[in-house]
C-alpha positions as CSV (number, residue, x, y, z in Angstrom):
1,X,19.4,38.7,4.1
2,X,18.2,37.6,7.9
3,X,18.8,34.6,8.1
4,X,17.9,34.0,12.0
5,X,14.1,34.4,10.7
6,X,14.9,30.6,9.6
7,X,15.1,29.9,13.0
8,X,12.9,31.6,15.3
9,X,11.5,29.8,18.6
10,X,7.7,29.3,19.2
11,X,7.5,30.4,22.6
12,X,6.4,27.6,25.1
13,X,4.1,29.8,26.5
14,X,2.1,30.0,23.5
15,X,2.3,26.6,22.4
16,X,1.1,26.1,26.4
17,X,-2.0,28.7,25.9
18,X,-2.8,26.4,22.6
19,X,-3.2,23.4,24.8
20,X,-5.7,24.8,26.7
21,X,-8.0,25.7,24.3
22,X,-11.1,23.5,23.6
23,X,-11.2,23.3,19.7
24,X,-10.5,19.4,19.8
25,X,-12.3,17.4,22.2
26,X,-10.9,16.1,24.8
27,X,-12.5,12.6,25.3
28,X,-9.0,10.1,25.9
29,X,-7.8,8.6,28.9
30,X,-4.9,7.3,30.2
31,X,-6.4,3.5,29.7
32,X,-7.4,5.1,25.8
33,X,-3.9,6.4,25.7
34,X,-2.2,3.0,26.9
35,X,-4.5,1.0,24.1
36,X,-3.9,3.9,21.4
37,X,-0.4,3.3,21.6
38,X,-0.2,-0.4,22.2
39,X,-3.1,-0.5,19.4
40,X,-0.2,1.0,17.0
41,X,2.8,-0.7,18.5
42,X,1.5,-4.4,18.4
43,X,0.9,-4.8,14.3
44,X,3.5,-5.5,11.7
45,X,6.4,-5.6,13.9
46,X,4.9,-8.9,15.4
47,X,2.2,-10.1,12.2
48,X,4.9,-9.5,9.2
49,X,8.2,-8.1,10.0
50,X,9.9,-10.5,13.3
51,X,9.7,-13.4,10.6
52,X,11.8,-11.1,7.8
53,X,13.8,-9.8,10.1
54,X,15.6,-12.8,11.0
55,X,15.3,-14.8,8.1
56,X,17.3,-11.9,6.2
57,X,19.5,-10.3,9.2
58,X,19.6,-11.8,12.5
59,X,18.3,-15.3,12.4
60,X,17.1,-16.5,16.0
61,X,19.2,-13.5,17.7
62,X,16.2,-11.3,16.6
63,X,15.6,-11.2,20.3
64,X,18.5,-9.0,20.9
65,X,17.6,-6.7,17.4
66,X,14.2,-6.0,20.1
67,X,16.0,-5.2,22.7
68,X,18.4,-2.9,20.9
69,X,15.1,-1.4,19.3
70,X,13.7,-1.3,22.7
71,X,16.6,0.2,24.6
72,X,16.9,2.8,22.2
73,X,12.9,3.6,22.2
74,X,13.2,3.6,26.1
75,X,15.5,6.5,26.2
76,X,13.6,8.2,23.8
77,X,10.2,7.5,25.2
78,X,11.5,9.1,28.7
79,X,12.1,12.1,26.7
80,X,9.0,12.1,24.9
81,X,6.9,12.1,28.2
82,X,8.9,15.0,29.9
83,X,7.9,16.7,27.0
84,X,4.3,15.7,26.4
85,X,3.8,16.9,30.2
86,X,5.4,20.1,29.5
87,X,3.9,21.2,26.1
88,X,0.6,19.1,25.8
89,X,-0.5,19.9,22.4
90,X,-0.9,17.0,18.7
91,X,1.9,18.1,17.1
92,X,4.7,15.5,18.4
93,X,8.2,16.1,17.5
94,X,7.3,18.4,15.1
95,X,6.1,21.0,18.1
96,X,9.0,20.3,20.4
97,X,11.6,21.1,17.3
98,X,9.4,23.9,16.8
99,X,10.1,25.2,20.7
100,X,14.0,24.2,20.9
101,X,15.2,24.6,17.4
102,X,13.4,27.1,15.6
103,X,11.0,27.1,12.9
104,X,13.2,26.1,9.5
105,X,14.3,22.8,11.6
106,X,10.9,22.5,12.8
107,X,9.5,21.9,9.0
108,X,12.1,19.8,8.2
109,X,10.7,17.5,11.2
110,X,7.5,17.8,10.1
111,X,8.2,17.1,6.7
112,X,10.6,13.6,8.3
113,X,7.3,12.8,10.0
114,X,5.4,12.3,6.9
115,X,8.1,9.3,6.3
116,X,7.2,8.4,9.8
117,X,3.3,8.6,9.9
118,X,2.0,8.1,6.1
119,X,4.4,6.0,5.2
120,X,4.3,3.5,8.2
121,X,0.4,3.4,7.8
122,X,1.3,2.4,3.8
123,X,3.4,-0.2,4.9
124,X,0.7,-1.4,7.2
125,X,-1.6,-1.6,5.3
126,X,0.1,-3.6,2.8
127,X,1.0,-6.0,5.1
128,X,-2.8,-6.2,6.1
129,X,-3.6,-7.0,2.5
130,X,-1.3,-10.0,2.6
131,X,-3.3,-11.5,5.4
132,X,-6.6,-11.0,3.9
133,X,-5.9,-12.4,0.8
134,X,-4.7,-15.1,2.6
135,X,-7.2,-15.0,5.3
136,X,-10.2,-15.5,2.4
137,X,-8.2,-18.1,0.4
138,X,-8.9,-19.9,3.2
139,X,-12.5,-19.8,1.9
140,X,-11.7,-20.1,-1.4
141,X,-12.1,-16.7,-2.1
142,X,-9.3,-15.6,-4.7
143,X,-8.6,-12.1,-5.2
144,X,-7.0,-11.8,-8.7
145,X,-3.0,-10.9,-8.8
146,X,-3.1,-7.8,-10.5
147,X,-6.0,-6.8,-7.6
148,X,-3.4,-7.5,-4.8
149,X,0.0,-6.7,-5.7
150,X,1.5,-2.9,-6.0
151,X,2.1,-0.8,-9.2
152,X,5.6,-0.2,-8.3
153,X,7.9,-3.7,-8.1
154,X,11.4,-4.1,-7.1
155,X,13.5,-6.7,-9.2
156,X,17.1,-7.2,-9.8
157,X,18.4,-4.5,-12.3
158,X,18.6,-7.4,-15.6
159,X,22.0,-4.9,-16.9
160,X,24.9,-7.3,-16.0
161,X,27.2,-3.9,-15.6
162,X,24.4,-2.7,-12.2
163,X,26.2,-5.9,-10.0
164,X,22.3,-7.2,-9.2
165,X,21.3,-3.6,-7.9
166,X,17.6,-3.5,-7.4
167,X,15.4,-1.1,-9.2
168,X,11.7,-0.1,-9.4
169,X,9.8,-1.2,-12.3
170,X,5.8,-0.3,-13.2
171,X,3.3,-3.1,-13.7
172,X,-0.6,-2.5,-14.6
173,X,-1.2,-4.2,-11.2
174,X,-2.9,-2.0,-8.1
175,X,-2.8,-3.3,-4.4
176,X,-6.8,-2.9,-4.0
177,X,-7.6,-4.3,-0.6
178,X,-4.4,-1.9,0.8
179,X,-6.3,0.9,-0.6
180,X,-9.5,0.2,1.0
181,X,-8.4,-0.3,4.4
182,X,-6.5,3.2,4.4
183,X,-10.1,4.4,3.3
184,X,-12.3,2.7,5.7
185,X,-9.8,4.0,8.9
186,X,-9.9,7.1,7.3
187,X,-13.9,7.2,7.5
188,X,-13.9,6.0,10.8
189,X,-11.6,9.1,11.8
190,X,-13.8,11.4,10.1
191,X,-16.7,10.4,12.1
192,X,-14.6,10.8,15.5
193,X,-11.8,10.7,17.9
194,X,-13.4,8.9,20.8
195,X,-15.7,6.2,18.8
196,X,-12.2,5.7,17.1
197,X,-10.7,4.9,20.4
198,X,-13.4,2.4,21.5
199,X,-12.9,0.8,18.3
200,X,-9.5,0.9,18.9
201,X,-9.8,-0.4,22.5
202,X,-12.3,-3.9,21.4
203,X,-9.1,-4.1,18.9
204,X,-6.7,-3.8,20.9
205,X,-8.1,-6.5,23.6
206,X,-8.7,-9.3,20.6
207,X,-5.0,-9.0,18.7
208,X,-3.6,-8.9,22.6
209,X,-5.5,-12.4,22.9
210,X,-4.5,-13.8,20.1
211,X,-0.7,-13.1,20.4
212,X,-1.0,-14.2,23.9
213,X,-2.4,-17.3,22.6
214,X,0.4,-17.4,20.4
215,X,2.8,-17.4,23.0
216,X,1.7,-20.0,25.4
217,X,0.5,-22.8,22.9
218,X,3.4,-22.0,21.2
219,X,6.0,-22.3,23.8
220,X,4.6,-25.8,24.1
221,X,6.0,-26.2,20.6
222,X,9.4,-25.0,21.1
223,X,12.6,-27.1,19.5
224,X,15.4,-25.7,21.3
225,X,17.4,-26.9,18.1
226,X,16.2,-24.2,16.0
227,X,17.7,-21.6,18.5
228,X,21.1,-23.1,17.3
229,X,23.5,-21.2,16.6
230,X,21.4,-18.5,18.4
231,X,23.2,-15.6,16.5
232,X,24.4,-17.5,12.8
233,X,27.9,-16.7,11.4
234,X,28.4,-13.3,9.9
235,X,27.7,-13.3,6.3
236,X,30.0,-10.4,5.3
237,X,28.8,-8.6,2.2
238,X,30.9,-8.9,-1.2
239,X,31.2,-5.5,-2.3
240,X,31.8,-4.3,1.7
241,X,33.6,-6.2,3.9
242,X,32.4,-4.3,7.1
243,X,28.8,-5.0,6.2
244,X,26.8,-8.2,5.7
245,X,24.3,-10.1,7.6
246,X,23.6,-12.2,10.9
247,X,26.1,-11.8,13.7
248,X,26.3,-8.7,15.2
249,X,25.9,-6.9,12.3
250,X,22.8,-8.3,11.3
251,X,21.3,-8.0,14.8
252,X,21.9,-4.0,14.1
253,X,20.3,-4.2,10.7
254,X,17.3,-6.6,12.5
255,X,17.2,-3.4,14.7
256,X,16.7,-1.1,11.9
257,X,14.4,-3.2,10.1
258,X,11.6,-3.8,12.7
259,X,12.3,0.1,14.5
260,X,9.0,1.6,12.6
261,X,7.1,-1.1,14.6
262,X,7.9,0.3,18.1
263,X,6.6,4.2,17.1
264,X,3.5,3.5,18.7
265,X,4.4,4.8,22.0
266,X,5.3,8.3,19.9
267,X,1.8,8.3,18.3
268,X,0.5,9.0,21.7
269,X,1.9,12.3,22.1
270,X,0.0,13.5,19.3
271,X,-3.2,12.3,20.8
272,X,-2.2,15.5,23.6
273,X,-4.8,17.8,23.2
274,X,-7.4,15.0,23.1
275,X,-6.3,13.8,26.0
276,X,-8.8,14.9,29.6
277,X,-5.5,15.2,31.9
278,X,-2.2,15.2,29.8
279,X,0.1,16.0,32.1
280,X,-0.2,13.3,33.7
281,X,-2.0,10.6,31.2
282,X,0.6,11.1,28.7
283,X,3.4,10.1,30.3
284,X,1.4,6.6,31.7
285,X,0.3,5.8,28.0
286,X,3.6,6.7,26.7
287,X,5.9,4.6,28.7
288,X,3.0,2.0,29.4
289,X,2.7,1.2,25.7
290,X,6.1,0.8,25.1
291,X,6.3,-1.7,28.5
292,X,4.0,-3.8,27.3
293,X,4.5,-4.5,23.9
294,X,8.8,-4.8,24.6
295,X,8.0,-8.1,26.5
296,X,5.1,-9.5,23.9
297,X,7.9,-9.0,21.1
298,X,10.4,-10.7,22.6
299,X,8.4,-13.4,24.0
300,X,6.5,-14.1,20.4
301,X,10.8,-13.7,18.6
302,X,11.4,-16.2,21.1
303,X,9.1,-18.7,20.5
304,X,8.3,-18.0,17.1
305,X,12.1,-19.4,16.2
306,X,11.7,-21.9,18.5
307,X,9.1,-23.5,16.4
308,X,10.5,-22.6,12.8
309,X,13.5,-22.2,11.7
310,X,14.7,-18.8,10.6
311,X,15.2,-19.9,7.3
312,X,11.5,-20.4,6.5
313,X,10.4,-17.4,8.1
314,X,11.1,-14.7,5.0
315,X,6.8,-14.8,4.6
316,X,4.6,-12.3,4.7
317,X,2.6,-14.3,7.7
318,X,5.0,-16.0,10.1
319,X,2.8,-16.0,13.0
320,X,0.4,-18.4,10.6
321,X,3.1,-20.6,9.3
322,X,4.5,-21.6,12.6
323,X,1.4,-22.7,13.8
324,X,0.8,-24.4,10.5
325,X,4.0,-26.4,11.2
326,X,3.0,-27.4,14.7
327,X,-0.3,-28.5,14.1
328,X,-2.3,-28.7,16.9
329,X,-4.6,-31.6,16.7
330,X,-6.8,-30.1,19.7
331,X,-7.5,-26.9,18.1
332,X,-8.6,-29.2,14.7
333,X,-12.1,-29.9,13.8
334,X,-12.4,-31.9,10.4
335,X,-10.1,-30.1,8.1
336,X,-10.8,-26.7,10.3
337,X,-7.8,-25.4,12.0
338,X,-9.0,-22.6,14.6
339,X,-5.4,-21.7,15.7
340,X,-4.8,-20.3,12.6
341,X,-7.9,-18.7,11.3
342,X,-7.8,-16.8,15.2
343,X,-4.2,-15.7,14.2
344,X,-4.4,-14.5,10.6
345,X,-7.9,-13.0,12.5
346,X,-5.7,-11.4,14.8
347,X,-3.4,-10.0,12.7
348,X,-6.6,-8.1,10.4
349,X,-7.8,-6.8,13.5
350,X,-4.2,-5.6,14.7
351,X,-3.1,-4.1,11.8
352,X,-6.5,-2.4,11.0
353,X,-5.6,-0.7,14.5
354,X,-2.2,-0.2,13.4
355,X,-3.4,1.4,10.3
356,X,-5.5,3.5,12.3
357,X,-3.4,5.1,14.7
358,X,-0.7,5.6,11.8
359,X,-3.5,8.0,10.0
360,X,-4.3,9.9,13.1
361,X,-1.0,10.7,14.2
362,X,-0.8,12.3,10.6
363,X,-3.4,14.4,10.8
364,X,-2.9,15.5,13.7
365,X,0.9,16.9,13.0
366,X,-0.4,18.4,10.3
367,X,-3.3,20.3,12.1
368,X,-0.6,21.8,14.0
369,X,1.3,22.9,10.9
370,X,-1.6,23.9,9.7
371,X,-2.7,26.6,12.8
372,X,1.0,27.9,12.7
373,X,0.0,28.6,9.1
374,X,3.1,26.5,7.5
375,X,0.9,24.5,5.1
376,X,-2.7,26.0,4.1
377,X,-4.9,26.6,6.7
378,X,-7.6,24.1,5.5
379,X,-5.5,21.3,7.5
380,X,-6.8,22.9,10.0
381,X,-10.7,23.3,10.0
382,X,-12.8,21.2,11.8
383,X,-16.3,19.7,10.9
384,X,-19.1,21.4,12.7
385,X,-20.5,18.0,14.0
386,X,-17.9,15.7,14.7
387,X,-15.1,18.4,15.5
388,X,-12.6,16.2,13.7
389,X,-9.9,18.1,11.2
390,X,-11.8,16.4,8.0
391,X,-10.7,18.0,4.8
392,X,-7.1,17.3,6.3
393,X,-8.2,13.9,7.4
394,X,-9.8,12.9,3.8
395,X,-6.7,14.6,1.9
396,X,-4.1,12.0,3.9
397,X,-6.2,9.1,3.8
398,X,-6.4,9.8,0.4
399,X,-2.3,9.7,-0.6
400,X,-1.7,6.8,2.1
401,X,-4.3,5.0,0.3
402,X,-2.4,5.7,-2.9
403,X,1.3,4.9,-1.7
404,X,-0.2,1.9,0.1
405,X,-1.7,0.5,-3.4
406,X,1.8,1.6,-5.9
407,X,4.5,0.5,-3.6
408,X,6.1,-2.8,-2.3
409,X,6.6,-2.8,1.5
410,X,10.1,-3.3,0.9
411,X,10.6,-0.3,-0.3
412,X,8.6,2.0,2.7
413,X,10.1,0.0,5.6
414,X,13.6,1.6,5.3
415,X,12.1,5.2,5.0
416,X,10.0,5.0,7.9
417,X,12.9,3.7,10.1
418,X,14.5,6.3,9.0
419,X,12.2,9.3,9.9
420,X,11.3,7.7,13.1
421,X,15.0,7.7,14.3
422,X,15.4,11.5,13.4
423,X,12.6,12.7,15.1
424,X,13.9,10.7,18.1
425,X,16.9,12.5,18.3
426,X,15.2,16.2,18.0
427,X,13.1,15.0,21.1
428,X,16.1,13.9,23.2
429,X,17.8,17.1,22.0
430,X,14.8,19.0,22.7
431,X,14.7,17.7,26.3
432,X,18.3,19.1,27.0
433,X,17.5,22.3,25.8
434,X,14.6,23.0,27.6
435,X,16.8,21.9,31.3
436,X,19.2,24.8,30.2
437,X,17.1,27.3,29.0
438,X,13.8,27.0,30.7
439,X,14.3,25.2,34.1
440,X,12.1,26.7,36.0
441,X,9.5,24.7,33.7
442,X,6.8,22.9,35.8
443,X,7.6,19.6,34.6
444,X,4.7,17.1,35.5
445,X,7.2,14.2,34.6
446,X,10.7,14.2,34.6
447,X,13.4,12.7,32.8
448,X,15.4,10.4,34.9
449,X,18.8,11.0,34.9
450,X,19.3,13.6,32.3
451,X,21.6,14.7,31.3
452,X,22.7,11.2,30.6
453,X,19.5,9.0,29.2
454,X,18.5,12.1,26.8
455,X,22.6,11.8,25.7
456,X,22.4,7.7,25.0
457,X,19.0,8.5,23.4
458,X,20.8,10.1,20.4
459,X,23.3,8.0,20.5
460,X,21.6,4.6,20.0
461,X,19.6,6.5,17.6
462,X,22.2,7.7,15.5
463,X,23.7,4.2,15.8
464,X,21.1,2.3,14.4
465,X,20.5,5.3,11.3
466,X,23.9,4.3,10.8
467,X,22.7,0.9,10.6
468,X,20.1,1.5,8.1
469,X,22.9,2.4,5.7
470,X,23.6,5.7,3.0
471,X,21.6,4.2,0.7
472,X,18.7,5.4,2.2
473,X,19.8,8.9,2.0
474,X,20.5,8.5,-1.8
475,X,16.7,7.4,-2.6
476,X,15.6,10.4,-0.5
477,X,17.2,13.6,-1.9
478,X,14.4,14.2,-4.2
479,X,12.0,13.9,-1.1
480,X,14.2,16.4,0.8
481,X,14.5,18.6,-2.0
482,X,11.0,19.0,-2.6
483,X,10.6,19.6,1.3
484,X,13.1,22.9,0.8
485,X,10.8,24.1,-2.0
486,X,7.5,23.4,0.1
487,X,8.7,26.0,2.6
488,X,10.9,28.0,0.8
489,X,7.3,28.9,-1.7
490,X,4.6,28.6,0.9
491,X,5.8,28.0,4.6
492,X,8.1,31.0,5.2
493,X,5.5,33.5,3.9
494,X,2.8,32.2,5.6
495,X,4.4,31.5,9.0
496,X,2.1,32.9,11.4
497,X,5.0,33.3,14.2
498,X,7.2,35.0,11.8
499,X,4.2,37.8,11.1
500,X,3.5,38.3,14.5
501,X,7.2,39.0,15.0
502,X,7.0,41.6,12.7
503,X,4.0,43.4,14.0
């Protein structure tokens, strides 16, 4: 048996010829590019997951889990936009793996991708349904329970012999309002890629006001006493000694924890062949993104444990208690508190955007799968009128809605760390590749410093998958498993490079 088939190499000059073609409309520019991946980046890392964080890891020293995250996401954002000026198509990582590794590595990445892309817009759009439930409490509308909480629940195994493991249990509950928000993005991106973007962009202006807000009323706020100790005593963990939470330790698991939020800036590079100049708008909205929103999430860690102690923060809307606590009597009219309703407002719009970006980038890897003819090639047809991918954009909206209603975010947050950290590796790989074997590339943007950024790239990345922990791997070998099957029964025999190499 041939086993090198497994691994054949798109050629770059096809996947080059593919960018230039005019099926998807090219209507983005670099300012859509910046607010598409600021849009995604500013969400639930800020809204839901800085106040979990470091109530359950890293307590006050959060601050430094962002700039771990961050480091690693610079290095890996440099690579990204080398390579979304070289080969300017939607496909993201997926493509790149497709060009340096071959085409068996290549699915893999597009099957880790669906952890990173549907699964992050799930988790989203769970943590959207918090704040609306909350949001219209406020107005003494009262979703029912059973209407706002998921299938799937995660409790303490009740068998005294499973040492308070956690398992999954089923409930007749259904997360309704999660569901619905996956549904109305998903209409939106139906109807099309730039009115989606202008959306995006009035989004994206409001949630940037609002955190803003946050900071400097905040800041005003600020108890230095809560910053102390800045990183808390190391909790080691009683069944491993080397693990446990808060000191350095738990500022690498804070790391893990809130990595999904920063894969904005990588959502960009699947916006490529929408984009009116990518080889040189990528690169700004790539790195420009990621800029932006490193110094708004450190700034909003900072003060947000400034005003509340860690310990209270394990909520589903930190952002909303802290200014709760403060109470600012100037912002207060009768017994309404505008600070707060423009912050839980602020956190619907930014995760609606969130949510939004999260879909697209989907759909738009798996167009590309779909024209190399590794998943059914209805992924790929587009509607006459709006020239969007449709049946491929219902079919994800669809199952993200569904994940997003059965499962608890504490369960998706983990997984999408995890697929986000892999396909940041292939990309810094990818990058050294391409230097060996094709430089005489035009490369719009370099790099700086390779071989040496691309090298720390995978390195912080594998550090912080090591971080994570192997428990994630256990949960996932039916996942990858089924991912072997996918293309061992459909991909390999359908893989348009692999007939043309046999013409």
């Amino acid at each position: 048996m041939d086993f090198s088939r497994y691994f054949i190499h798109k050629p770059i000059d096809k996947i080059q010829a593919e960018s230039d073609n005019h099926e998807l409309k090219r209507s983005l520019s670099a300012l859509n590019l910046v607010s598409l991946g600021v849009g995604c980046i500013i969400g639930a890392g800020i809204f839901v997951l800085t106040g979990q964080a470091a109530a359950q890891h890293a307590g006050p020293a959060i601050v430094f889990s962002f700039v771990l995250a961050g480091l690693a996401c610079a290095f890996a954002a440099l690579c990204y936009a080398e390579l979304a000026s070289v080969l300017p198509v939607s496909g993201s990582a997926y493509t790149y793996a497709y060009a340096t590794l071959g085409e068996s590595i290549a699915w893999a990445m597009g099957w880790l991708l669906i952890l990173e892309y549907g699964l992050a817009s799930a988790t989203v759009a769970v943590g959207w349904s918090g704040y609306l439930v909350s949001f219209l409490k406020d107005f003494g509308l009262v979703i029912p329970p059973g209407l706002t909480s998921p299938t799937l629940d995660l409790v303490v195994n009740p068998d005294p012999l499973a040492h308070g493991a956690m398992m999954l249990v089923a409930t007749n509950h259904f997360n309704l309002p999660a569901f619905l928000g996956i549904m109305a993005v998903t209409s939106l991106l139906v109807i099309g890629v730039s009115e989606s973007a202008t959306v995006n962009n009035i989004i994206v202006i409001i949630k940037l006001a609002v955190v803003v807000m946050f900071i400097v009323v905040g800041a005003l706020y600020v108890d230095t006493a809560n910053w102390h100790p800045f990183i808390p005593p190391f909790i080691p963990d009683p069944k491993d000694a080397a693990s446990g939470e808060f000191g350095f330790p738990g500022i690498l698991r804070g790391a893990g924890m809130i990595f999904f939020a920063y894969i904005g800036f990588e959502a960009v590079s699947t916006a490529a062949q929408e984009s009116k100049n990518p080889q040189r708008d990528m690169p700004i909205g790539i790195l420009g993104s990621l800029v932006i929103c490193t110094v708004l999430y450190i700034a909003v860690s900072l003060v947000l444990t400034g005003i509340v102690s860690y310990k209270e923060l394990n909520v589903p809307d930190p952002m909303a208690v802290a200014i709760d606590k403060i109470h600012v009597s100037w912002l207060t009219f009768g017994n309404f508190k505008l600070l707060p309703f423009l912050i839980k407002v602020g956190a619907l719009m930014g995760l609606s955007s969130v949510m939004l970006v999260l879909v697209y980038g989907q759909t738009r890897i798996f167009y590309m799968m779909g024209k190399d003819g590794l998943i059914p090639e209805f992924f790929c047809k587009l509607h006459a009128k709006f020239q969007t991918p449709y049946i491929n954009t219902i079919i994800v909206g669809f199952i993200v809605g569904l994940v997003a209603g059965f499962t608890p975010i504490s369960v998706l947050g983990n997984l999408v760390s995890m697929g986000t950290l892999f396909a940041f590796c292939i990309v810094c790989y990818s990058v050294l590749y391409l230097r060996r074997k094709r430089p005489e590339l035009v490369r719009p943007f370099k790099t700086p410093f390779a071989p040496v950024v691309p090298l720390l790239g995978i390195a912080s990345c594998g550090y912080l998958i090591y971080g994570i922990g192997a428990a994630i791997f256990q949960a996932l070998e039916w996942y990858f498993l089924a991912g072997v099957l996918v293309y061992l029964l459909y991909g390999q025999f359908h893989s348009k490079l692999h007939k043309e190499n046999l013409r």
